[in-house]
C-alpha positions as CSV (number, residue, x, y, z in Angstrom):
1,X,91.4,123.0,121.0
2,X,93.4,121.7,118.1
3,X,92.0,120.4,114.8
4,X,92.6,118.6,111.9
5,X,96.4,117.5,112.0
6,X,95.8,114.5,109.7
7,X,98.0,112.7,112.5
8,X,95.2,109.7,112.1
9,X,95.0,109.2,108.5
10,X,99.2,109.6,109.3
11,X,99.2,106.8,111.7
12,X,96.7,104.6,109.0
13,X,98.8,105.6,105.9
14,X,102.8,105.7,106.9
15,X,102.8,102.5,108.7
16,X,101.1,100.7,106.0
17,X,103.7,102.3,103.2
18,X,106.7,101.8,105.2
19,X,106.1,98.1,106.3
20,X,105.8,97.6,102.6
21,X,109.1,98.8,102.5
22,X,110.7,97.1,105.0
23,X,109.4,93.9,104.3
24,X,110.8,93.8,100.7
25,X,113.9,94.8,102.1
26,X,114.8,93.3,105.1
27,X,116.7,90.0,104.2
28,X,115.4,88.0,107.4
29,X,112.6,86.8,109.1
30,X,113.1,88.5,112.3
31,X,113.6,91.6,110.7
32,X,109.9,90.9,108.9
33,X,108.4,90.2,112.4
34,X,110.5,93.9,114.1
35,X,109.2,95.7,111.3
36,X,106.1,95.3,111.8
37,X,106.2,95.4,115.4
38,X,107.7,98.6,115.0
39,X,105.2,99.9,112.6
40,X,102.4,99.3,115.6
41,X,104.3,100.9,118.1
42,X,104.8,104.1,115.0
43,X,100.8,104.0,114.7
44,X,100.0,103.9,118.7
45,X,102.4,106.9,119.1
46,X,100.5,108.8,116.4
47,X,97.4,108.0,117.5
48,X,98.2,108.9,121.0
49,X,99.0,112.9,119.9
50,X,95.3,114.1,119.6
51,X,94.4,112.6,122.9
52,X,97.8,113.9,124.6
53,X,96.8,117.7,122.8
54,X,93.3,118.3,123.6
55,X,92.5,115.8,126.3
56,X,90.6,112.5,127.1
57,X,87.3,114.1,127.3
58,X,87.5,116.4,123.8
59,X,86.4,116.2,120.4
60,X,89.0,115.5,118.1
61,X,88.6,115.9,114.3
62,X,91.1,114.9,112.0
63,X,90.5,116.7,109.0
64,X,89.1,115.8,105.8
65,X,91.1,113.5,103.8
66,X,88.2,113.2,101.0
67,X,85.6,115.5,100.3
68,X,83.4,115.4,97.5
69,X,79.5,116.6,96.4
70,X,76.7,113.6,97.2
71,X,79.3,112.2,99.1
72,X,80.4,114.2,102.0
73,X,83.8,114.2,104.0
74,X,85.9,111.3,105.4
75,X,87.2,112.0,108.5
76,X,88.4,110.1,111.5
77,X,86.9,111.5,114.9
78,X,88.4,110.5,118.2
79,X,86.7,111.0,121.4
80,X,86.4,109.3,125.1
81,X,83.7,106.7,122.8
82,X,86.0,105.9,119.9
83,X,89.8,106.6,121.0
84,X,89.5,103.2,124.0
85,X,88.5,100.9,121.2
86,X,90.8,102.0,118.7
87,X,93.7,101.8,121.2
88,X,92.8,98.7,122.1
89,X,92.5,97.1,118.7
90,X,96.4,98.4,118.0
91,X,97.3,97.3,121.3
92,X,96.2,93.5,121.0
93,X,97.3,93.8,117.1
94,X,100.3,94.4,118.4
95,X,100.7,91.5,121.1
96,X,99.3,89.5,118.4
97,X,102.2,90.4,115.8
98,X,104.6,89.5,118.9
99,X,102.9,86.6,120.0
100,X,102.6,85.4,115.8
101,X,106.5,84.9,115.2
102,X,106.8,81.4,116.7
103,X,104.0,80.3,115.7
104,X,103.5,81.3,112.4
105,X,107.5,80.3,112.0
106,X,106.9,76.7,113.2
107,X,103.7,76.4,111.0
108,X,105.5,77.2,107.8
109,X,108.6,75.2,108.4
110,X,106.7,72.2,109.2
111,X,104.2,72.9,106.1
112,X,107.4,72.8,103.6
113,X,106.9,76.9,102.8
114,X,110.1,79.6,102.1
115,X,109.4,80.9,105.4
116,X,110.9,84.3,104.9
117,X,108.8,85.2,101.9
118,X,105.4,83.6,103.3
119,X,105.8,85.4,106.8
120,X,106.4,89.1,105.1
121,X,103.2,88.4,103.3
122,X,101.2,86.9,106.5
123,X,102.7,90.1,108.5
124,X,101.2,92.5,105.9
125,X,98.0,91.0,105.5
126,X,98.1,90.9,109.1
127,X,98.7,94.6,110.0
128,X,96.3,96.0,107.0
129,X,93.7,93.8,108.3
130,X,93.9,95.3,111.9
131,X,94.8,98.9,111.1
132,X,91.5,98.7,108.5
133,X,89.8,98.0,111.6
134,X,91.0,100.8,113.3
135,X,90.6,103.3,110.9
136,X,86.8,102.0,110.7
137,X,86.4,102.6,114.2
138,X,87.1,106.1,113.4
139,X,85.5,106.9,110.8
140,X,83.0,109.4,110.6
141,X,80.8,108.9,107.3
142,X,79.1,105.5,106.5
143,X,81.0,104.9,103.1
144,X,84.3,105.6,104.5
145,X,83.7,103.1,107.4
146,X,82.1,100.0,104.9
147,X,85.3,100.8,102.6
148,X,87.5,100.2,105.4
149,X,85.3,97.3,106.9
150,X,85.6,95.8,103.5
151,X,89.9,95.8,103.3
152,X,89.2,94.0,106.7
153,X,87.0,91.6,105.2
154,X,89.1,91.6,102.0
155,X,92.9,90.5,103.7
156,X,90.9,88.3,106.5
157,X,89.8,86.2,103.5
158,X,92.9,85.8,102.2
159,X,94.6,84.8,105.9
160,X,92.3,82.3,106.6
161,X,92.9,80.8,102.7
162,X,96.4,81.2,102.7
163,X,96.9,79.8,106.0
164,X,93.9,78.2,107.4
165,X,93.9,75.0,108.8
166,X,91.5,71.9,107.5
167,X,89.4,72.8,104.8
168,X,91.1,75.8,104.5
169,X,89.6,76.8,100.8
170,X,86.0,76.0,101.7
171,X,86.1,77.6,105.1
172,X,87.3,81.1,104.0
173,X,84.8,80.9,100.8
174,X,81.7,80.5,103.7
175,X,83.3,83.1,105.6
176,X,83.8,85.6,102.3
177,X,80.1,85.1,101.1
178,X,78.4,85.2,104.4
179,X,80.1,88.5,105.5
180,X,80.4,89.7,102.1
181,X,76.5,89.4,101.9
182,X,76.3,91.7,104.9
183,X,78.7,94.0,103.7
184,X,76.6,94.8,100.8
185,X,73.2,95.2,102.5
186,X,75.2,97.8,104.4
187,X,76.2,99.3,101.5
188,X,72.9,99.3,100.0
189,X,70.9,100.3,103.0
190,X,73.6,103.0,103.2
191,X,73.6,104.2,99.5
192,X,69.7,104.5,99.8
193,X,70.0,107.1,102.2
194,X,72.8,109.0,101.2
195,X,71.7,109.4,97.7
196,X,68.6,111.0,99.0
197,X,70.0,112.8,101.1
198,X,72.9,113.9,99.0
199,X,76.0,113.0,102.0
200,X,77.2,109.9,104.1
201,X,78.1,112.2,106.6
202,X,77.1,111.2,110.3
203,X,79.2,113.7,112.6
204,X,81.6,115.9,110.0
205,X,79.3,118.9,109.5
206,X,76.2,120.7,110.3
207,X,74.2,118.9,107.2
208,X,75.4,115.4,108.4
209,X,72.7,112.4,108.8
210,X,71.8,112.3,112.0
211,X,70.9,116.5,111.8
212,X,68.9,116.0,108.4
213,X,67.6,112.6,108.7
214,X,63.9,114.1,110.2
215,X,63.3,115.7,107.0
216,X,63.8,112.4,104.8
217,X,60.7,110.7,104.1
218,X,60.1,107.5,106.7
219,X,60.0,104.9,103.2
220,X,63.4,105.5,102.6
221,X,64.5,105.5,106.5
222,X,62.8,102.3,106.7
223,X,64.4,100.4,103.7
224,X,67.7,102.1,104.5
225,X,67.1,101.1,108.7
226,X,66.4,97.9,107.8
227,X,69.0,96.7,105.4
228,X,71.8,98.3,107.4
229,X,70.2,96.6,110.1
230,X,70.1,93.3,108.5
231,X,73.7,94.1,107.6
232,X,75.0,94.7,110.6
233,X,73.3,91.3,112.9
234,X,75.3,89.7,109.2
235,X,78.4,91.0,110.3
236,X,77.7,90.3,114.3
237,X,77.2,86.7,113.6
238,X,73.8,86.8,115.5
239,X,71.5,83.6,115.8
240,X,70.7,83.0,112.4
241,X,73.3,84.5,110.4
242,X,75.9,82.6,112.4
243,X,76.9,79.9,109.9
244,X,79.9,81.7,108.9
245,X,82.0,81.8,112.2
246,X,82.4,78.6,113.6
247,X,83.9,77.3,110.7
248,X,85.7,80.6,109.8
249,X,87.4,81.1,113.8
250,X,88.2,77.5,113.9
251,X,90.1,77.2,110.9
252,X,91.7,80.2,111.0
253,X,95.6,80.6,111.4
254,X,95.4,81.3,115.9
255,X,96.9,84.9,115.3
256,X,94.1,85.3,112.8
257,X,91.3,83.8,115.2
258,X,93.1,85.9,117.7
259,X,92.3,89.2,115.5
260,X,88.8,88.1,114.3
261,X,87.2,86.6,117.7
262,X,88.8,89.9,119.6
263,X,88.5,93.0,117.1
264,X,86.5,92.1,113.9
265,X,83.2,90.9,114.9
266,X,82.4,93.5,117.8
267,X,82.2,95.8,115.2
268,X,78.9,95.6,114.0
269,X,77.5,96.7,117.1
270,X,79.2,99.3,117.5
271,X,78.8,100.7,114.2
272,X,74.9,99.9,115.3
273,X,75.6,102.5,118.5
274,X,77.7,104.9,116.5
275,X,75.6,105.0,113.2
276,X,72.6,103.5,113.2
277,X,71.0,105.3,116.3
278,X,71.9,108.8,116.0
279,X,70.7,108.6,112.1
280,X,67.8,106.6,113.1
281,X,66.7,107.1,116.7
282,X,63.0,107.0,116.9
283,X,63.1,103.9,114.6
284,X,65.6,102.4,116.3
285,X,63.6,102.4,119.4
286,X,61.0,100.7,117.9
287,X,63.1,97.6,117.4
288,X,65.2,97.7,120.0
289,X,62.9,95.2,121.8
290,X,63.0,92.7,119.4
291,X,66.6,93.5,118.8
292,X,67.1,92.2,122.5
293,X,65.3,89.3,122.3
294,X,67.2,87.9,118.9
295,X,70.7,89.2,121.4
296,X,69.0,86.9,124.4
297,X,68.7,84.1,121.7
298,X,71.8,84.4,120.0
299,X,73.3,84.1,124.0
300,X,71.6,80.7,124.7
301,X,72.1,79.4,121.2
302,X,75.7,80.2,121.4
303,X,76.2,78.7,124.7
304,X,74.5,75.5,124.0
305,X,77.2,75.2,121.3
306,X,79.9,75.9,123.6
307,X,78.7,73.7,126.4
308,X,78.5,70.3,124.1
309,X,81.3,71.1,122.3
310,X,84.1,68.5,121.7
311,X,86.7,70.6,119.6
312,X,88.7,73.5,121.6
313,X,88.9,75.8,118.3
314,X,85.0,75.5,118.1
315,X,83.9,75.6,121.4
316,X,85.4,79.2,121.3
317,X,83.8,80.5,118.3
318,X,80.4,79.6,119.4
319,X,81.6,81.5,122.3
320,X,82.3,84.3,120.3
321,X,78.4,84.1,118.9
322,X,77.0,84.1,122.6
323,X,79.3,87.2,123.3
324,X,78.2,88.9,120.5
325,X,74.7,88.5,122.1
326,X,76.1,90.4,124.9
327,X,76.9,93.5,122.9
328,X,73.6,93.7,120.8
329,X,71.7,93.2,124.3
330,X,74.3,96.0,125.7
331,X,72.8,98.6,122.7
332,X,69.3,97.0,122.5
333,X,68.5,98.7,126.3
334,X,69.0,101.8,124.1
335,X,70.2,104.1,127.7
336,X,73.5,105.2,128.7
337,X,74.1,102.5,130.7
338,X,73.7,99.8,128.3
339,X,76.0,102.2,125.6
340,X,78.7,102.2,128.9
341,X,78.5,98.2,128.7
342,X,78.7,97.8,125.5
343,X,81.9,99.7,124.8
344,X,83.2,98.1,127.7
345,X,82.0,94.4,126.9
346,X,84.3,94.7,123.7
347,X,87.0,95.8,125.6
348,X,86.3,92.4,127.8
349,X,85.7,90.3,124.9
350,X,88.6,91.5,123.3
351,X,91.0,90.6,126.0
352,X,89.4,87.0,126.9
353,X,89.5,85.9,123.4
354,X,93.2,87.0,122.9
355,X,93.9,85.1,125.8
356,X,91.6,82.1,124.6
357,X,92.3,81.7,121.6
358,X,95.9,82.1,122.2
359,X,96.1,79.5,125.0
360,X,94.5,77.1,122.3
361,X,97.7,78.6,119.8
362,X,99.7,77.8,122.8
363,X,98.6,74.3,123.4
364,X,98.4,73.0,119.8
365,X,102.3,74.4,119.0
366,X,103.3,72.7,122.3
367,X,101.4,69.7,122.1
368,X,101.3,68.8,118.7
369,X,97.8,70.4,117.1
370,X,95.9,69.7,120.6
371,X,92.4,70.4,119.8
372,X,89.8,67.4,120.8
373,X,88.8,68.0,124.3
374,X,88.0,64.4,124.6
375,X,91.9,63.9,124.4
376,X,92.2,66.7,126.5
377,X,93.0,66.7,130.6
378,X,95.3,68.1,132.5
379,X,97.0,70.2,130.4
380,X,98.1,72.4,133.7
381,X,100.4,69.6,134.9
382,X,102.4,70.8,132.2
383,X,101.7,74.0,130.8
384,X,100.9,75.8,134.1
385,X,101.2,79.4,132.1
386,X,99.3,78.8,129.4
387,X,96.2,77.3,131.6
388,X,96.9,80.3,134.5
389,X,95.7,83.0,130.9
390,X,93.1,80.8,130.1
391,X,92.0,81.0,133.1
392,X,92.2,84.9,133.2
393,X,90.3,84.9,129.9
394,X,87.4,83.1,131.2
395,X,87.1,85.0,133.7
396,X,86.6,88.4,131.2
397,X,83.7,87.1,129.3
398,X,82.4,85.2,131.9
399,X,82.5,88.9,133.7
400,X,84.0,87.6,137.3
401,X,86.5,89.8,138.5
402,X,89.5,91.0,138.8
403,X,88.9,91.8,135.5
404,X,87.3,94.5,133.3
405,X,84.0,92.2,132.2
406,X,82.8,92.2,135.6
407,X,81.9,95.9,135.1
408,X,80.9,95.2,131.4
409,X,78.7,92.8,132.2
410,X,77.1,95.0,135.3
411,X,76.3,98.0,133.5
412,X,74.9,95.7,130.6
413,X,72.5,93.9,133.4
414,X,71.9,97.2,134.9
415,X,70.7,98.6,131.6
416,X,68.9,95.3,131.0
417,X,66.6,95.3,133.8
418,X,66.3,99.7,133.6
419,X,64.8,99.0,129.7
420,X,62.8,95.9,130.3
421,X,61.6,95.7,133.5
422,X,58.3,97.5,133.3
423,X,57.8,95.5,130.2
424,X,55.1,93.0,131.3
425,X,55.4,89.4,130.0
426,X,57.7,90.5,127.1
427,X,60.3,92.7,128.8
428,X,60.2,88.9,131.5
429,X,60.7,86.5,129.5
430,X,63.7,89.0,127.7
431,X,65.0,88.9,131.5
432,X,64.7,85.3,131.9
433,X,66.6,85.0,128.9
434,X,68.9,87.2,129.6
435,X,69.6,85.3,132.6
436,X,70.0,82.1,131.3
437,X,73.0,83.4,128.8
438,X,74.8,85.0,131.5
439,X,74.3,81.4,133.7
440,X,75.7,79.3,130.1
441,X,78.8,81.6,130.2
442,X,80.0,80.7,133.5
443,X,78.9,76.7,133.1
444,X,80.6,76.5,129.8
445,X,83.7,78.3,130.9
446,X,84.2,76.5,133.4
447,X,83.0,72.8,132.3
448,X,85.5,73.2,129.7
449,X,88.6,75.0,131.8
450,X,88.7,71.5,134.2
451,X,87.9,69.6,131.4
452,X,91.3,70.8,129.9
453,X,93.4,71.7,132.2
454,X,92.7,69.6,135.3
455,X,92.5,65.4,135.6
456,X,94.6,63.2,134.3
457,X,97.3,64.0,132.0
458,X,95.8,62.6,128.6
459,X,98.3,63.3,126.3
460,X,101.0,60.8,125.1
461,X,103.3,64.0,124.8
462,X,105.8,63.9,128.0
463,X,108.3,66.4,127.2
464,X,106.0,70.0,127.1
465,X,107.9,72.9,126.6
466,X,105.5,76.2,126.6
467,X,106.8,79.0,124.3
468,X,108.0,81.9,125.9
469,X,107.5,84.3,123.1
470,X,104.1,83.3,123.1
471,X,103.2,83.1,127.1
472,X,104.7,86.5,127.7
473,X,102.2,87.9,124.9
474,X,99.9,86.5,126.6
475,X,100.8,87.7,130.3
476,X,100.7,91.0,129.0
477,X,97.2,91.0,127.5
478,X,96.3,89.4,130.9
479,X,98.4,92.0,132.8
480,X,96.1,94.6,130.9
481,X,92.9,93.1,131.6
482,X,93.4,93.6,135.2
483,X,94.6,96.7,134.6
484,X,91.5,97.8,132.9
485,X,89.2,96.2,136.0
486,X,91.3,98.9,138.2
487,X,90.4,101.7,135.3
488,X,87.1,101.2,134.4
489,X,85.0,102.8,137.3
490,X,86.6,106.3,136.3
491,X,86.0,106.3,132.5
492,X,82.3,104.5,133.2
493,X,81.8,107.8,135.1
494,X,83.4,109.6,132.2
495,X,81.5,108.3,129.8
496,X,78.3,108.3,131.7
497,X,78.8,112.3,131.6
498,X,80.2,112.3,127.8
499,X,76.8,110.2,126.4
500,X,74.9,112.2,128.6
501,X,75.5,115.1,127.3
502,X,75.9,114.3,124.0
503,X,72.4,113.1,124.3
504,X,71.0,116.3,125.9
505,X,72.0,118.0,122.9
């Protein structure tokens, strides 16, 4: 098997250096939006070496890039758990770049801004945003992946307050404080533990966390569980530290709500499957109960939002809140099944949000900052493409098929009702919950697609043009969603195998 080609930390480092480049050079717009295009196609290939070397199903190390005493080694791992979701965060970061030129192009013009200069900063923020994502979805020790989580957070801030919509200032200070706040109790819960134990380390070596973490007194397990914990359900948006992301997904730029809804917030857990329970697994189980009851919550109280919703932009960020539910249920069950969902429910959510939030892009460029859903109605009269990939996208978190949620949201039931059905009254009423968050998905997606797209034509706009730069980015997302229903049974059975025996280890 081969090792430690540094062809990640390649496909992080060269793109990133030569879109600096290219963007201080080239003398036009287009030329800002094909090189950086170009540059995510230049990642993807990199990326796809490893995979193409060793196989789907191996272990991939990249080598160390930073080693150093009390710290441990930063490496990027890639695997059949990390190399889907870090494909399919350059994949959609790359039909968002595509689907960004119009858009941002028309926004700037009409705002009065050197278009040329703004867009080469936009596009650079843009890709370091994404690619930081990436690299934290590979990472392999717990500093290494807050450092990168924190560029995300970092050029995310400055998107939405460069280029934000109303309120633009006051939105992405919320946004910076609420998420920087989480960020740090990460860091803190992480620094706590790795002091003590003298690495960061979770998979590069045989002294790594999740090896050495038995022989660390429970005290400082618990204070480090709990703040990373806290941390995390920070990041995730969960009921009660939601404030941040209605404001900050509504008012960002579209390509930047695209990014955020899609890639940023499914993160946290993730990091909780790919971290937090292998370092802490007995303790873990302990509050995986409760952890599923505060995901059932954070469903309902999500799509309550979303059903009485009157603004488009807002309605889908409280969306985004009641899908985040879905994934901290999906690792709450704490059994293969429920890990299988939850990889593949951010994979869903990815693809309908791309397609939601960029309908909503679509609509407001076409019809002149359409947003209200009160002025909203038949919208598919006259933009029958644009309401055909909404359609598509409510279809992925509302997990009907022919697309890849149906099987997200089946293996997250499935582990649902395998962890909590022996539960008594508790492990019932997390059911009953459970099922009332799955029945708000459908009635708010739904509710809201006819009250869009079908009735009367409300707008006083007659001539509609839809963008075809912008529907074709979004026929391809949709194109891959279906794809991925078609895919999905054979790498759930992958996986299945992969977790299981990972865990028998």
């Amino acid at each position: 098997m081969i090792q430690n080609l540094h062809l990640i930390l390649l496909s992080v480092v060269l793109p990133i250096v030569l879109l600096a480049l290219m963007v201080k050079l080239t003398k036009s717009e287009k030329g800002v939006y094909s090189s950086t295009i170009s540059m995510y196609v230049l990642a993807t290939i990199l990326s796809l070496v490893p995979v193409a070397l060793n196989g789907f199903t191996s272990t991939y190390y990249d080598g160390s890039f930073l080693s150093a005493n009390y710290i441990g080694v930063f490496d990027f791992q890639v695997n059949i758990i990390t190399y889907p979701i870090a494909i399919t965060v350059l994949v959609l970061s790359m039909l968002t770049a595509y689907y960004s030129y119009p858009y941002m192009t028309s926004r700037l013009r009409a705002e009065g801004r050197e278009t040329k200069t703004e867009l080469s900063i936009f596009y650079f923020l843009l890709f370091m945003f994404t690619l930081s994502i990436y690299a934290s979805i590979l990472s392999t020790n717990l500093l290494e992946f807050y450092l990168f989580l924190e560029i995300s957070l970092i050029t995310s801030f400055i998107l939405v307050n460069n280029y934000g919509y109303n309120d633009k200032r006051k939105v992405s200070l919320i946004y910076l404080v609420w998420t920087h706040v989480g960020a740090v109790l990460f860091l803190v819960g992480s620094l706590i533990l790795g002091i003590y134990a003298a690495t960061f380390d979770v998979y590069s070596g045989y002294a790594s966390l999740k090896n050495i973490a038995q022989y660390i007194p429970s005290s400082v397990l618990a204070w480090s569980f709990y703040l990373i914990m806290i941390g995390l359900l920070v990041k995730s948006a969960s009921f009660g530290f939601h404030l941040w992301l209605p404001y900050a997904y509504a008012e960002a730029p579209t390509p930047v709500s695209m990014a955020m809804s899609a890639l940023f917030t499914g993160i946290a857990p993730y990091a909780i499957f790919r971290f937090v329970i292998p370092v802490f697994p007995s303790m873990f189980a302990s509050f995986s109960k409760y952890l599923a009851l505060w995901a059932a919550v954070s469903m309902i109280y999500g799509g309550l939002n979303a059903l009485y919703e009157s603004d488009f932009r807002r309605f889908l960020s409280y969306s985004s809140i009641s899908q985040m539910g879905y994934l901290l249920l999906a690792v709450s069950t704490n059994s293969i099944y429920g890990y299988v969902g939850l990889l593949l429910h951010y994979i869903s959510h990815a693809f309908g949000k791309e397609l939601l939030f960029g309908s909503s892009g679509s609509m407001m460029l076409s019809l002149d900052g359409a947003r209200d859903m009160r002025k909203m109605g038949g919208f598919s009269k006259v933009m029958p493409i644009t309401a055909n990939m909404a359609l598509i996208g409510f279809f992925s978190i509302s997990g009907m098929p022919p697309t890849i949620g149906f099987w997200s949201e089946l293996f997250i039931l499935r582990g649902a009702v395998d962890a909590f059905w022996g539960m008594g009254e508790f492990g019932a009423t997390v059911l009953a919950l459970i099922f009332i968050g799955f029945s708000l998905t459908i009635a708010y997606s739904f509710y809201n697609y006819k009250r869009v797209f079908h009735g009367p034509y409300l707008n006083e706009k007659r001539d509609v043009r839809e963008n075809m730069t912008i529907v074709l980015s979004l026929i391809i997302v949709s194109l891959l969603a279906i794809l991925m229903f078609i895919i999905a049974p054979a790498y759930s059975n992958a996986l299945i195998t992969f977790i299981g025996g990972v865990s028998a280890q």
